[in-house]
Steps between C-alpha positions, in 0.01 A plus 500: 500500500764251348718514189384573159508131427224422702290804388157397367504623132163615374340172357578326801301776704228481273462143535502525891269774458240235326562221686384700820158662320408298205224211589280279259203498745419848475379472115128393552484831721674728245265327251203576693569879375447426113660786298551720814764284608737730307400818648515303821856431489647746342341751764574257788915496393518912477320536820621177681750312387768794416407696786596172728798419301675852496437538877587215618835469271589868719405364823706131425838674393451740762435242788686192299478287847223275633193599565306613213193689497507470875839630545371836270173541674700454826726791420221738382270422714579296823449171624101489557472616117788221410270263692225545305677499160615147571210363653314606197740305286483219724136508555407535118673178491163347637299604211764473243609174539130336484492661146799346399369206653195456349678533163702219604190289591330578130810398346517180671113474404608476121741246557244260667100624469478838343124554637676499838639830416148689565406282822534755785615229765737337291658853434486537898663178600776488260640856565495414886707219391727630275615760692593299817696267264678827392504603852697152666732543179594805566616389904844446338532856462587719165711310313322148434210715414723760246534191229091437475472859430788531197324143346145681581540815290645287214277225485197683614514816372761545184373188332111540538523869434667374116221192449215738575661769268571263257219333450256838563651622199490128303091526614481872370647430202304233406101466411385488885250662662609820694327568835639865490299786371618687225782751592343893577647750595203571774604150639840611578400772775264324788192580560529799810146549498507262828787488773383111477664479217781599619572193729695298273736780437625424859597107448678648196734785662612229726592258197846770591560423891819368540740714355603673822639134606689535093624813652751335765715438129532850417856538723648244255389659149823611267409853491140519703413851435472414138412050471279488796276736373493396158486131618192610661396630181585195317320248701193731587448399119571179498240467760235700341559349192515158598209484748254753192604212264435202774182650570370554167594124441230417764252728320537442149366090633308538808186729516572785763204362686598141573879599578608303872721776680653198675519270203444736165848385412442125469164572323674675262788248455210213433358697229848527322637142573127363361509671213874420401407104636752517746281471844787287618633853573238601745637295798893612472395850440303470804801344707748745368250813584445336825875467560565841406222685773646229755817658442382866530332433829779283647693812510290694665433285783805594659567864354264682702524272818842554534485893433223441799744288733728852458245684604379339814907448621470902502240489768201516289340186624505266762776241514316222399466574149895536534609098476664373213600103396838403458456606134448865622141502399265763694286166587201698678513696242469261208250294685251810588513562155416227388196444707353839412566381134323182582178692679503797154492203255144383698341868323450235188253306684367801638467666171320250275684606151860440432488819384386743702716333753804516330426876408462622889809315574680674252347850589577462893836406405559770249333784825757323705798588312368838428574628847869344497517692136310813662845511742718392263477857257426702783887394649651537137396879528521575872907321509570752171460777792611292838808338344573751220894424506496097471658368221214397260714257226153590290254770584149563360560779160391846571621563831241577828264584206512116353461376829198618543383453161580117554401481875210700477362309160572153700296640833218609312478214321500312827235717667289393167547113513376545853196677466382293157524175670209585687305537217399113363558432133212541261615259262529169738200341710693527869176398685422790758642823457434546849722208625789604210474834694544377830740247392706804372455754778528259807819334309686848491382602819567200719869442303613921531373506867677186618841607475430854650350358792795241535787792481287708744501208758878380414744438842859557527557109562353451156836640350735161392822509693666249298440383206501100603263257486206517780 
């Protein structure tokens, strides 16, 4: 726990809180929305985002040592249920990382030949590359790639996040032409006449994921019972407030229809920087954007591979995906990864618009990490009854009766983003809504069966003996 000294106060909490959630390259999505985007994300923090925060604050004071989600599901659950929880996060990875990406690959577009940002191949290509440069940088384990990832969220997120604010409200202000339809209060509810239309709200709920890793923080809050909650409070704002305002930004100057999920940012930036004459912008905004998302996915290349590496050592899979460099990097691991990342990033020559490509991606991802969430609430309420007596440093208000108001508000949620991804969007051309079905269905099938078919076939001599090198 330490001494008070080293006790995160509550703006330091806060600002770990963002740097884990808050992302630039989600905008062009949010904007997407138009005036919904409000209702959006202010439903998708009361049924999401506090749900996973409370719960996972209990669950991380309450089981303070390593592990994480897979240590809770573990304890309510077993180890085949464990297994899947951390596959999932591992396996989401595939998807996730491609989106982040392809990002990366627009950005870099802007600096060079901003038409390249639409061509499918190009897209394709330069993800697969990017993320095996991330991948060989990260072979010199966790702390080389910790630096990248501080410089990342300052440079590529903080900095871009002011400009585009900055100069959305400099364009607003002035005699431009807005793109966004006048403000109604019909506008602010979505249209529910169509489940279609409900597919965006899924991208959205996961603009959240992440704060059961803030959660691992909670043990060294002065006074968690009362800051960690209201932290969560605090930033929860800050990131609705911040990524409404981003988003509007990219809607007051680009028309809803011509908005790039991959690139909407840039597009928006070379409105702003034309209009003030400072295009010279466009390529260092571009870099530091690009620097940023680099920075984001370098530290996931190794998070869930090494939560993985845990795994297998327990007897979950075969030895060979237990051999680590001298760095103590899960190498087989790392390098699987990055080869399924490699053959998801070829869906954007598959698919012929940037797009609808980038959309799927994000959807599978998001269906992914729905089943690690689905686990996730149902241990926050089933250790309230198996472990009733552990210590909890902060436990969900309310008593059992909270619990399941979180847990149960977090699962259905879950179950929701689950089913609606099935259902294409009606506002973006994704080709065949047969193949977007398939895509989905075959994605969560093949990636949930896997791991049960693994743990049902696992052998004793599976289980690591030591923990050297093999």
């Amino acid at each position: 726990m330490g001494n008070s000294s080293q006790k995160l106060n509550l703006f330091k909490l806060v600002m770990i809180t963002l740097a884990f959630i808050m992302s630039i390259r989600n905008l062009p999505m949010l904007a997407e929305t138009g005036w919904a985007q409000i209702f959006y994300m202010v439903v998708a923090a009361l049924i999401f985002l506090i749900p996973t925060a409370l719960i996972s604050a209990e669950l991380a004071t309450g089981w303070p040592t390593a592990g994480g989600v897979y240590k809770w599901i573990k304890l309510a659950f077993g180890d085949r249920a464990a297994f899947v929880g951390a596959w999932m996060l591992w396996v989401q990875m595939f998807f996730g990382m491609v989106m982040i990406g392809s990002f990366i690959a627009a950005m870099i577009a802007f600096i060079f030949k901003p038409a390249l940002a639409n061509n499918n191949i190009y897209i394709a290509v330069v993800t697969i590359a990017i993320y095996w440069v991330a991948t060989l940088f990260n072979m010199k384990g966790l702390k080389s790639a910790s630096l990248i990832s501080s410089v990342g969220f300052l440079v590529g997120v903080l900095i871009p996040f002011i400009l585009i604010l900055g100069f959305g409200l400099n364009y607003f202000l002035g005699s431009n032409p807005i793109q966004l339809p006048k403000f109604t209060w019909s506008q602010v509810f979505p249209d529910f006449s169509s489940i279609r239309n409900l597919a965006f709200f899924v991208g959205i709920i996961f603009l959240y994921s992440g704060m059961e890793v803030s959660s691992v923080h909670a043990n060294e809050v002065k006074n968690p019972q009362k800051n960690y909650p209201l932290a969560m409070l605090i930033a929860a704002i800050f990131i609705m407030a911040l990524n409404i305002m981003g988003a509007f930004a990219i809607e007051i100057a680009e028309p809803r229809s011509s908005i790039n999920l991959a690139s909407g940012i840039m597009q928006t930036f070379t409105i702003f920087f034309n209009q003030q004459n400072v295009s010279w912008l466009i390529p260092i905004v571009a870099l530091m954007a690009a620097i940023g998302a680099f920075g984001q996915l370098s530290t996931w290349v190794l998070g869930p591979s090494t939560a993985m590496l845990q795994v297998a050592k327990n007897g979950f899979m075969p030895k060979w995906w237990q051999k680590t460099n001298s760095a103590g990097v899960p190498i087989r691991f790392v390098l699987v990864q990055a080869t399924m990342v490699s053959l998801v990033a070829l869906i954007y020559v598959v698919v012929p618009a940037v797009n609808a490509g980038f959309f799927m991606v994000l959807i599978l991802t998001t269906v992914l990490y729905a089943v690690m969430y689905l686990l996730l609430f149902a241990s926050g309420i089933k250790l309230r009854y198996k472990y009733p007596d552990v210590k909890r440093t902060y436990r969900v208000p309310g008593g059992n009766i909270g619990m399941w108001i979180a847990g149960g508000l977090g699962f259905l949620t879950m179950l929701f983003v689950i089913i609606i991804s099935f259902f294409p969007p009606a506002n973006l051309k994704i080709g065949s809504p047969t193949f977007y079905v398939l895509f989905m269905v075959l994605g969560l099938l093949i990636f949930v069966t896997l791991p049960i078919i693994i743990y049902a076939r696992r052998k004793p001599e599976w289980k690591a003996t030591t923990t050297t090198k093999q």
